[in-house]
ROBA-470709 format. One line per field, with one value per residue: residue number from 1; residue in three letters; chain; x, y, z of N, C-alpha, C, O in turn. Coordinates in Angstrom, 2 decimals. Each point is the difference from the previous one (the first is absolute). Last residue first. Example, Ala and Ser with C-alpha at 12.3 -4.5 7.8 and 13.67 -1.06 7.14 Angstrom:
nr <- 2:1
rest <- SER:ALA
kette <- A:A
n.xx <- 12.85:-0.22
n.yy <- -2.25:-6.83
n.zz <- 7.08:-0.24
ca.xx <- 0.82:-0.89
ca.yy <- 1.19:1.19
ca.zz <- 0.06:0.00
c.xx <- -0.77:0.90
c.yy <- 1.09:1.20
c.zz <- 0.73:0.00
o.xx <- 0.51:1.04
o.yy <- 1.11:-0.02
o.zz <- 0.17:0.66
END
This chain:
nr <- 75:74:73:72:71:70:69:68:67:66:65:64:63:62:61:60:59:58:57:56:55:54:53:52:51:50:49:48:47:46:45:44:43:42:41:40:39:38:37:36:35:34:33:32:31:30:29:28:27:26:25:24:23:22:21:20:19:18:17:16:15:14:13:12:11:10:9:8:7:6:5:4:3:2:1
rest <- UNK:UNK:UNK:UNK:UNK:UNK:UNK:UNK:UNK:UNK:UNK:UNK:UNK:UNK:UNK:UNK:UNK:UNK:UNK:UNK:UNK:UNK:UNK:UNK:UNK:UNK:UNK:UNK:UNK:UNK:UNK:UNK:UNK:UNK:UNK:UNK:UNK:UNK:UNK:UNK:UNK:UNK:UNK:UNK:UNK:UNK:UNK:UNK:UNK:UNK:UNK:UNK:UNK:UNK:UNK:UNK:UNK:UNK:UNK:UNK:UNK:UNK:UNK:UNK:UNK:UNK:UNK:UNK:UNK:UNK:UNK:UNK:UNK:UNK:UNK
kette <- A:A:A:A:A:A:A:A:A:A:A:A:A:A:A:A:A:A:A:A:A:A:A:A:A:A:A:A:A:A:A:A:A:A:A:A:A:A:A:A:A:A:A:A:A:A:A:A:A:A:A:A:A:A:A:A:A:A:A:A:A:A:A:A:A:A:A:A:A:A:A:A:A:A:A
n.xx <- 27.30:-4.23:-2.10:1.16:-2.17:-5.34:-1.14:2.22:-2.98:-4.76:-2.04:-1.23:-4.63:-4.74:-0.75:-2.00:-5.18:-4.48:-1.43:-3.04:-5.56:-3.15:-0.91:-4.68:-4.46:-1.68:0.36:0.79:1.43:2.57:1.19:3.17:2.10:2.59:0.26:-3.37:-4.74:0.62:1.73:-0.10:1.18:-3.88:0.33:-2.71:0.22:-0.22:-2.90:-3.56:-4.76:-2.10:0.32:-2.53:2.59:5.12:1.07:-1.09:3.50:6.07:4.80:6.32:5.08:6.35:5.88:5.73:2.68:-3.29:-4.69:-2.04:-3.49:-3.69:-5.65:-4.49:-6.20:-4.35:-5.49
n.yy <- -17.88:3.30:5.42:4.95:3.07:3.05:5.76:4.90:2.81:3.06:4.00:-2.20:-3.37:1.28:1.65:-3.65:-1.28:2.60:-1.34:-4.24:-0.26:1.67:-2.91:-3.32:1.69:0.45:-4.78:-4.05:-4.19:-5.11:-5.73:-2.76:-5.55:-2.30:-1.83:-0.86:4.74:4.47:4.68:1.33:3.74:2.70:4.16:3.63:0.70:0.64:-4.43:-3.02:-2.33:-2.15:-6.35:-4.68:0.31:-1.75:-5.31:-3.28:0.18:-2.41:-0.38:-1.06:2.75:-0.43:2.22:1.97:3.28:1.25:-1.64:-5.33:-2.54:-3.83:-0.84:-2.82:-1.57:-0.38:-2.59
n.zz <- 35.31:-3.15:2.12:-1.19:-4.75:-0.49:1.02:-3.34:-4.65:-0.32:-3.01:-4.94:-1.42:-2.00:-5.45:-3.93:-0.82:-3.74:-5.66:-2.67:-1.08:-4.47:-4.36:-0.66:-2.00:-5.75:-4.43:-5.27:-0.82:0.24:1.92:2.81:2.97:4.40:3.75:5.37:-0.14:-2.46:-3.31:-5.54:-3.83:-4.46:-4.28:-4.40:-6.63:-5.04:-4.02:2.76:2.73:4.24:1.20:-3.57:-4.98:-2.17:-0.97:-5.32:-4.94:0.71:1.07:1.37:2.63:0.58:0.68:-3.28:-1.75:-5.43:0.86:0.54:3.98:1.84:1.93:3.01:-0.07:3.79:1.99
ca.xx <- 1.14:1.18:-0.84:0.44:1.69:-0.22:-0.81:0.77:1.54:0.60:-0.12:1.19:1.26:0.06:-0.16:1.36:0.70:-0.07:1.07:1.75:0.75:0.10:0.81:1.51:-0.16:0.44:-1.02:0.00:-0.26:-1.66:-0.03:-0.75:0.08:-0.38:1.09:0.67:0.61:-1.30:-0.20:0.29:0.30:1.15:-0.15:0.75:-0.49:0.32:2.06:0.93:0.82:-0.45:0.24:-0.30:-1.57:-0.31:0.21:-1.05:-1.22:-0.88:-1.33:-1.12:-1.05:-1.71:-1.01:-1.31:1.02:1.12:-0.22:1.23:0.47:0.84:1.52:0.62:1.46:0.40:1.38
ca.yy <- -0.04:-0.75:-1.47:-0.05:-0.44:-1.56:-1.19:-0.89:-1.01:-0.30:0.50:1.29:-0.59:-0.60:1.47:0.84:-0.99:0.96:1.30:-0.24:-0.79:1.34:0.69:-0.87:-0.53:1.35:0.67:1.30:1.08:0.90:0.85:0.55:0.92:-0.11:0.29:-1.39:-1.31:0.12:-1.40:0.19:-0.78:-0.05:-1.19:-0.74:0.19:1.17:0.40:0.28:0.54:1.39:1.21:-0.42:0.07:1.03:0.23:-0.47:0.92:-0.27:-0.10:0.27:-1.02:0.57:-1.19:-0.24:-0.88:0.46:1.39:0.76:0.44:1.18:-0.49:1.05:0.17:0.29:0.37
ca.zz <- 0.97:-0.66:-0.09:1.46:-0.27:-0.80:1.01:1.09:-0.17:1.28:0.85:0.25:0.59:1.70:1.15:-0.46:0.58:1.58:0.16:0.48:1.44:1.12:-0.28:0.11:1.13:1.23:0.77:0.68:-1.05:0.08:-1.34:-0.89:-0.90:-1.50:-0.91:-0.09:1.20:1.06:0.83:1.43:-0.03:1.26:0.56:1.10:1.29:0.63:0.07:-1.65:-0.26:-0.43:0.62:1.11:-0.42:-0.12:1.80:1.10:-0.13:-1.19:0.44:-0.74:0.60:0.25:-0.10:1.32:1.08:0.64:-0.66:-0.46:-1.02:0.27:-0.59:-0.66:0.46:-0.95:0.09
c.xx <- -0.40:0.82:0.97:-0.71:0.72:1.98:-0.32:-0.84:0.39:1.23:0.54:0.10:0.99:0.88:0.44:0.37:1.80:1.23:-0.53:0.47:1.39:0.48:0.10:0.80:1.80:-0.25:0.58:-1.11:0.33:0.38:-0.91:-0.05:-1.65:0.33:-0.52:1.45:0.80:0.37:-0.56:-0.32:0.15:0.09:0.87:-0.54:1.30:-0.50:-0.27:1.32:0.13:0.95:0.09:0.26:-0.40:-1.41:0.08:0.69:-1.16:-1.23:-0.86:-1.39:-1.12:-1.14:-1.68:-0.68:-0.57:0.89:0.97:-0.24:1.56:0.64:0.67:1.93:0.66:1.50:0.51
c.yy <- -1.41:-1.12:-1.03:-1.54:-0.55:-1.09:-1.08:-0.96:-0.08:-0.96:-0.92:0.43:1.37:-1.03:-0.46:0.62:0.25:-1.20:0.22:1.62:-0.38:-0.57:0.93:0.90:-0.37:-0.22:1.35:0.18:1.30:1.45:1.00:1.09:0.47:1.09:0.36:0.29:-1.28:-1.21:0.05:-1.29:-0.24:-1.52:0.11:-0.92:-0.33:0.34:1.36:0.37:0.15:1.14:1.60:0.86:-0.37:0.56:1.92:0.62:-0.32:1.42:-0.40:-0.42:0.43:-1.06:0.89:-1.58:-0.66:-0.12:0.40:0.81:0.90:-0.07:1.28:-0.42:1.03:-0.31:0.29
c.zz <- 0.57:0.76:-0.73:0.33:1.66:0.31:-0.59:1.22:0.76:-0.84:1.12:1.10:-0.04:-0.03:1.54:0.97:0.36:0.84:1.70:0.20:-0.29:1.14:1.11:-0.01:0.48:1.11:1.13:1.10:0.72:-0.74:0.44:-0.95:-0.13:-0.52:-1.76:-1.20:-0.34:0.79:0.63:0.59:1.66:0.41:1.22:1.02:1.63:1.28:0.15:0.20:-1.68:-0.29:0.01:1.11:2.00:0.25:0.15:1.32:1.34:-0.10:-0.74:-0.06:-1.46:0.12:0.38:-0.45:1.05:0.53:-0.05:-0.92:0.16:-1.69:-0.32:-0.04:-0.84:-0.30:-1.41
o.xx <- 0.68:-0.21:0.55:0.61:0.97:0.53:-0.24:0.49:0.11:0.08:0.85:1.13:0.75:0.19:0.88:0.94:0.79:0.71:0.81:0.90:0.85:0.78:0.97:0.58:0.83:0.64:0.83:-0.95:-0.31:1.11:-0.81:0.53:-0.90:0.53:0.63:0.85:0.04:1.05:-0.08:-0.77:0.92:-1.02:1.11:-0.99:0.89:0.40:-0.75:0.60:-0.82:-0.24:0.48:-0.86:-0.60:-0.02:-0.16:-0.68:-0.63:-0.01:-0.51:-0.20:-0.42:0.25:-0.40:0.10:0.43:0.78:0.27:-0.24:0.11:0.36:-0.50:0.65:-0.45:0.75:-0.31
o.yy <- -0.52:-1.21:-0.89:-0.96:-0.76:-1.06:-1.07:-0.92:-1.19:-1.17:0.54:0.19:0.23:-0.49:0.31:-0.18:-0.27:0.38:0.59:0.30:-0.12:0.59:0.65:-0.10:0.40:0.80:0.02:-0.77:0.00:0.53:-0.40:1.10:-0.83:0.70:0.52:-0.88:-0.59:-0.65:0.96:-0.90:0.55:-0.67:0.48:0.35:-0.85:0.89:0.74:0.37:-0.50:1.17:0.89:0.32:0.85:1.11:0.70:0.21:0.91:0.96:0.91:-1.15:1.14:-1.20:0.57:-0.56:-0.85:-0.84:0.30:-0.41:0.65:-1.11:0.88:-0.75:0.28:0.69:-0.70
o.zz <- 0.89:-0.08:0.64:0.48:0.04:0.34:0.57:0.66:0.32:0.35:0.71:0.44:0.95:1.12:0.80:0.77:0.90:0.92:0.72:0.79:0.89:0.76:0.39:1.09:0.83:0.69:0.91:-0.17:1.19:-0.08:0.83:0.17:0.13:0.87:-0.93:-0.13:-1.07:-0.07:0.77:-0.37:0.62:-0.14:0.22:0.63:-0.03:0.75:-0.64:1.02:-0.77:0.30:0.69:0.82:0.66:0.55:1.00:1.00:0.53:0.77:-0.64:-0.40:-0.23:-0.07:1.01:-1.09:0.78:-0.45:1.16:-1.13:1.04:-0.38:-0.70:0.73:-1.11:0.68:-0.96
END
């Protein structure tokens, strides 16, 4: 386990990544990170990937596509 500590940049609060979690998730400044929720509620970190990228944008797609049946489900 790696702990990591929220920092103050600015007006913003940033997360700063030691060299080992960099190295580990195969990133550098400027790379993009996705931050996503997995079972039970936990958090995850994970490195760019166009796999990933391609399923949130088709995910996109197909919520645009059915908004109002999502929005009628809602209800």
């Amino acid at each position: 386990m790696i702990t990591l500590k929220l920092s103050q940049i600015g007006n913003s609060v940033g997360l700063i990544l030691p060299k080992e979690a960099l190295l580990r998730l195969g990133v550098a400044k400027g790379d993009t990170l996705y931050l996503t929720e997995g079972p039970g509620g936990e958090m995850r970190l994970s490195a760019y990937s166009a796999e990933v990228a391609e399923e949130i944008a088709l995910g996109e797609e197909f919520m645009d596509q059915y908004r109002d049946t999502f929005r009628a489900l809602a209800k």
